[in-house]
BAPA-867733 format. One record per residue (C-alpha): residue number from 1; residue in three letters; z, y negated, x negated. Coordinates in nm, 4 decimals, always signed. Layout:
REM residues N
R  numi  base        c3        c2        c1
R   NUM   Ala         Z         Y         X
...
//
This chain:
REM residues 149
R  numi  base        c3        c2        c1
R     1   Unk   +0.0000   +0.0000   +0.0000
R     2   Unk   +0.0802   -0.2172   -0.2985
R     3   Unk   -0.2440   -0.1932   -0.4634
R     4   Unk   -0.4231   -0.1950   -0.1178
R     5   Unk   -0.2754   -0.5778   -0.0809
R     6   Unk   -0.3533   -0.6870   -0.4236
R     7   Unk   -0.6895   -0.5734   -0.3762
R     8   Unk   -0.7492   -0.7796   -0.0526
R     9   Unk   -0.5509   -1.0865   -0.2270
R    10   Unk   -0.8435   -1.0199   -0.4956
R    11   Unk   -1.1265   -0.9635   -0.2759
R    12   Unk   -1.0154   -1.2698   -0.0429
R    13   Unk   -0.9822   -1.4935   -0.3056
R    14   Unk   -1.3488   -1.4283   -0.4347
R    15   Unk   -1.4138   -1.5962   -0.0699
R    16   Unk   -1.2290   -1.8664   -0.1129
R    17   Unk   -0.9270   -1.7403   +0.1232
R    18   Unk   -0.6336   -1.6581   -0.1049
R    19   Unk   -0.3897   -1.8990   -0.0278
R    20   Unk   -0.4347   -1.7747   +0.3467
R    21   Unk   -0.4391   -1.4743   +0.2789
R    22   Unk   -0.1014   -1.4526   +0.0468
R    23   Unk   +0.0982   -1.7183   +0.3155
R    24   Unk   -0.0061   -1.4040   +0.5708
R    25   Unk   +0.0973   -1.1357   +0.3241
R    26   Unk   +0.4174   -1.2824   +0.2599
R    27   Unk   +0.4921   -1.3455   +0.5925
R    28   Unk   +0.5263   -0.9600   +0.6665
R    29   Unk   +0.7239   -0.8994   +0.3311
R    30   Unk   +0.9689   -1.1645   +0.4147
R    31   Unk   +1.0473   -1.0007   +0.7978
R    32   Unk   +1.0124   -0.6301   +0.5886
R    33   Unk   +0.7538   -0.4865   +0.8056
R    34   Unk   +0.3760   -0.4000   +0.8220
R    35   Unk   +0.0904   -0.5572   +0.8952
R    36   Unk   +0.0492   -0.3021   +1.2104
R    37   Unk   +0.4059   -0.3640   +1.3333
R    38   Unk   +0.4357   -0.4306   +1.7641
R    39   Unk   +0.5218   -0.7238   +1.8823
R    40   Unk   +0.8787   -0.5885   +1.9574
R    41   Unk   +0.8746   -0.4953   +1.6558
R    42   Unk   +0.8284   -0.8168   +1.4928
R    43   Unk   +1.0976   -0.9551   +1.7037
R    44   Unk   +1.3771   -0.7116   +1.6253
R    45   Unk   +1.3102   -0.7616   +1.2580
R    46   Unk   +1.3077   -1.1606   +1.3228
R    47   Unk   +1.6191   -1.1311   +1.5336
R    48   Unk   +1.8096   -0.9553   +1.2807
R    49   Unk   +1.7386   -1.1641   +0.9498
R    50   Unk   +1.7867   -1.4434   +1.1398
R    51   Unk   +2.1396   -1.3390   +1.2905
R    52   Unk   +2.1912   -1.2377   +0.8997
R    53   Unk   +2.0664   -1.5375   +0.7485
R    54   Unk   +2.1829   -1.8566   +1.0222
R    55   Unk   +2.3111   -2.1316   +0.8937
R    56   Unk   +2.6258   -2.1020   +1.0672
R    57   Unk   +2.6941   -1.7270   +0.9815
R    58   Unk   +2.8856   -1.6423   +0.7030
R    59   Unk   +2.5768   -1.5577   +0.4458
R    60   Unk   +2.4180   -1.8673   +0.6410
R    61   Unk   +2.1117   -1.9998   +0.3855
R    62   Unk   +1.9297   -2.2326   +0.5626
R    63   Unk   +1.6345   -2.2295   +0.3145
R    64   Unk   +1.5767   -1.8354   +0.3295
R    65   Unk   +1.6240   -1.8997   +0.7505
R    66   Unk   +1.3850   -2.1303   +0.7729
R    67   Unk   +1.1847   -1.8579   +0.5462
R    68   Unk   +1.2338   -1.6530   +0.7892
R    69   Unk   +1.1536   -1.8680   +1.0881
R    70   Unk   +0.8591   -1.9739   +0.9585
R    71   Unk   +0.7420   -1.6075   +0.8774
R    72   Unk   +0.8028   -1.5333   +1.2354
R    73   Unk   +0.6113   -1.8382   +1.3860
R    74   Unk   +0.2969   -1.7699   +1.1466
R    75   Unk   +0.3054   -1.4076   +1.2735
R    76   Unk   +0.2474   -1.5046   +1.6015
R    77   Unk   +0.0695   -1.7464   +1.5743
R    78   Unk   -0.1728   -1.5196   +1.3970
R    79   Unk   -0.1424   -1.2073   +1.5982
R    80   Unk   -0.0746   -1.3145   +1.9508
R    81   Unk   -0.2263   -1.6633   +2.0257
R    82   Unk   -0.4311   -1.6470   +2.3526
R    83   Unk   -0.7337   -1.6653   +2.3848
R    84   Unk   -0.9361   -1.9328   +2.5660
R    85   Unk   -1.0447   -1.7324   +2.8815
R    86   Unk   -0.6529   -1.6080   +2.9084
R    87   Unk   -0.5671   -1.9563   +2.8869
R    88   Unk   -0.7784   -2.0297   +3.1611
R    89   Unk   -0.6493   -1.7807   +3.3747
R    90   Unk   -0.2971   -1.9172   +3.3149
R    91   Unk   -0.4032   -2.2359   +3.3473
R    92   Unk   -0.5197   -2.1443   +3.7397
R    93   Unk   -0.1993   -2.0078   +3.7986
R    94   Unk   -0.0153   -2.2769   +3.6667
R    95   Unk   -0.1628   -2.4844   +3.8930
R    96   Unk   -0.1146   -2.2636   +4.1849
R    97   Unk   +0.2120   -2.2397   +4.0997
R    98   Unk   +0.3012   -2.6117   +4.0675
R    99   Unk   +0.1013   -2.6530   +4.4257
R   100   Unk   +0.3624   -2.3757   +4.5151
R   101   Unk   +0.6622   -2.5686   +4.3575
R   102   Unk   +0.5743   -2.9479   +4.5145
R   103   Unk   +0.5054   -2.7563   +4.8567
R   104   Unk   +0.8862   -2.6258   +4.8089
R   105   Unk   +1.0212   -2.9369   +4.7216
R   106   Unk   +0.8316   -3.1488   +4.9938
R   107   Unk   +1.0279   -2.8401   +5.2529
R   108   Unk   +1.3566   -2.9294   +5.0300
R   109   Unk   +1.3160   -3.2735   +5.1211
R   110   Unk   +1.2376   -3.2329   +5.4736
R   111   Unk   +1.5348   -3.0763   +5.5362
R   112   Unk   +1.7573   -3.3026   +5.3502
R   113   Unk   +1.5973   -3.5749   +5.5931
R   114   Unk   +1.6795   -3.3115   +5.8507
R   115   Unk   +2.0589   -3.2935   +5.7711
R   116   Unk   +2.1714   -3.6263   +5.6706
R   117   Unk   +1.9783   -3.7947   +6.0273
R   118   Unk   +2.2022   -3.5168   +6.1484
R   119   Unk   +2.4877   -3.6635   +5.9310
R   120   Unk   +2.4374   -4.0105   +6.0425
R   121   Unk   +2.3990   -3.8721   +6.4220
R   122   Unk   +2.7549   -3.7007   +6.4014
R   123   Unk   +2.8598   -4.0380   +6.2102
R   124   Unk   +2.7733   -4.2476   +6.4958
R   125   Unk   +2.9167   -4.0475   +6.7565
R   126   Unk   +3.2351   -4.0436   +6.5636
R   127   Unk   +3.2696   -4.4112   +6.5852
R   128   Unk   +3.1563   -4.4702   +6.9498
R   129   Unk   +3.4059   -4.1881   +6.9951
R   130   Unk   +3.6963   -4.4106   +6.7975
R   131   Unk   +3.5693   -4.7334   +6.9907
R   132   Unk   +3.6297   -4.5310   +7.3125
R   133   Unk   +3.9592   -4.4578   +7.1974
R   134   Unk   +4.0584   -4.7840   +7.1145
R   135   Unk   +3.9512   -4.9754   +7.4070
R   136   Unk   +4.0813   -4.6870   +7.6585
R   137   Unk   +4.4274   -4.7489   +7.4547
R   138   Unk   +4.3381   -5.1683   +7.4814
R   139   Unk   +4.3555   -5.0742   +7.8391
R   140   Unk   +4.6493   -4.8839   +7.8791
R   141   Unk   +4.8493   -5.2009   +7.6695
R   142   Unk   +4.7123   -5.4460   +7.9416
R   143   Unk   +4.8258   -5.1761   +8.2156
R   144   Unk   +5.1649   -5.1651   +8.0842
R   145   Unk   +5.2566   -5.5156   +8.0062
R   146   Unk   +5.1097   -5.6161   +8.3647
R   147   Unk   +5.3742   -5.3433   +8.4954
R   148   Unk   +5.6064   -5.5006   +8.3189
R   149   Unk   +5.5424   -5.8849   +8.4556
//
């Protein structure tokens, strides 16, 4: 395997590539695993040098973290970017979905409209109920000092 990488580091480099192709190389050697590695894979292996390697751990080395970070992001980059008619595709339901979303939030809104007229209704009827109260008691005060006099 060792020999098979130097010899596409040399045969790249006749094309001009070799700085590409060594950043991609090194990529996998830093996260330890091959170039045919899955996607989980990849993540495990990120996952654990990165738990091992955080600042805030207690080996934490920021430099050899963001090593490792940046290994990671290449990887992906390289492996698993979409691909224009995906993106389209996700872009359509994107859009469906955000139709989807502002449909739910104009039903949201409608029924907060709903329940606070239906607050200020119960609101209102509270205090005609309280003016009733307090004129019916305004009454009974004039009642009793005219029994009085």
């Amino acid at each position: 395997m060792f020999k098979y990488k130097n010899l596409r580091i040399f045969y790249l480099s006749q094309l001009g590539l070799r700085s590409f192709s060594t950043q991609h190389i090194e990529a996998y050697r830093i996260l330890g695993i091959s170039e045919q590695s899955s996607k989980q894979e990849i993540k495990e292996a990120f996952r654990k040098l990165a738990q091992l390697y955080h600042p805030d751990g207690k080996q934490g080395d920021s430099k050899r973290f963001l090593e490792v970070k940046n290994s990671y992001d290449q990887i992906l980059k390289e492996r698993f970017e979409k691909d224009p008619a995906v993106e389209d595709s996700d872009n359509q339901s994107q859009g469906q979905n955000k139709e989807k979303e502002e449909a739910m939030l104009r039903i949201r809104l409608r029924i907060k409209a709903e329940m606070d007229k239906k607050k200020y209704e119960e609101q209102v009827k509270k205090q005609e109920q309280e003016k009733m109260i307090q004129e019916n008691l305004i009454k009974l005060q004039k009642e009793k000092d005219r029994d009085r006099a």
